[in-house]
C-alpha positions as CSV (number, residue, x, y, z in Angstrom):
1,X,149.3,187.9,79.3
2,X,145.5,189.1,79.2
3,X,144.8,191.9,80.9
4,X,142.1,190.1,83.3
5,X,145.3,188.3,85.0
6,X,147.1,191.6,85.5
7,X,144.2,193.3,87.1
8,X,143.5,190.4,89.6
9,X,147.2,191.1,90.0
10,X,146.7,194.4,90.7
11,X,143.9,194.3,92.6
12,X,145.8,192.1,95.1
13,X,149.0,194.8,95.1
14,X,146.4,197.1,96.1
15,X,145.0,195.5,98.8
16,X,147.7,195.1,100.4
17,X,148.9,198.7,99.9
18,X,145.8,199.5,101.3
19,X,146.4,197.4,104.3
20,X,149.8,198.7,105.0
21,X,148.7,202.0,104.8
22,X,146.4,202.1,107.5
23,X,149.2,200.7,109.8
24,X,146.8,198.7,111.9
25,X,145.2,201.8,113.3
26,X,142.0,201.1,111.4
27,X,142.7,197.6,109.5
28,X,140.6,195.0,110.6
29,X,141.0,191.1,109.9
30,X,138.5,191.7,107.5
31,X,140.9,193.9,106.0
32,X,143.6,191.5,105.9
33,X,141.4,189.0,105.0
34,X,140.5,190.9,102.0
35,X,144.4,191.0,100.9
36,X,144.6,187.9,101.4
37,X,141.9,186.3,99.5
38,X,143.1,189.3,96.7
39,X,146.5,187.4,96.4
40,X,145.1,183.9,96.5
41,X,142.8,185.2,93.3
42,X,145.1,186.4,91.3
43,X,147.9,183.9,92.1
44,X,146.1,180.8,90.3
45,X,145.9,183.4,87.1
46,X,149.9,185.1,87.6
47,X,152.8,184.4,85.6
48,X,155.8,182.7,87.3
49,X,157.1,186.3,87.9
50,X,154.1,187.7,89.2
51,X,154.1,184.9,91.7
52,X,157.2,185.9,92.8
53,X,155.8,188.9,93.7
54,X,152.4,187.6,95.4
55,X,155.0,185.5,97.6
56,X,156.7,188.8,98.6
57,X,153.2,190.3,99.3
58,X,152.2,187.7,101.3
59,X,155.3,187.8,103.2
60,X,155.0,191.5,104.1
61,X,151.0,190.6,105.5
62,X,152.4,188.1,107.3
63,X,155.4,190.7,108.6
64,X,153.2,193.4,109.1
65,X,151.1,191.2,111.2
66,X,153.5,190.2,113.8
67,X,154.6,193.6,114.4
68,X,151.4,194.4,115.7
């Protein structure tokens, strides 16, 4: 694995870190949209077991956004 793909990879854990974090007080769609189009990134470069984990990612944005 090069270590481009790992950083889009962690780039796109981050972001939605980030977005979690702020707990909707201050996240904005741009926000979200910024996790979002992390994952998407680093998904066409992940490994089968990184998607895995993108998939979960996504699932907790998509969670954390009905629970607003």
């Amino acid at each position: 694995m090069n270590n481009n793909n790992n950083n889009l990879f962690q780039q796109a854990r981050n972001a939605v870190t980030n977005f979690m974090n702020m707990q909707g007080n201050n996240a904005s769609a741009q926000d979200k949209q910024a996790a979002q189009n992390a994952i998407q990134a680093a998904y066409n470069e992940a490994t089968p077991e990184e998607k895995q984990q993108l998939q979960q990612l996504e699932n907790q944005l998509k969670q954390h956004n009905q629970l607003q």
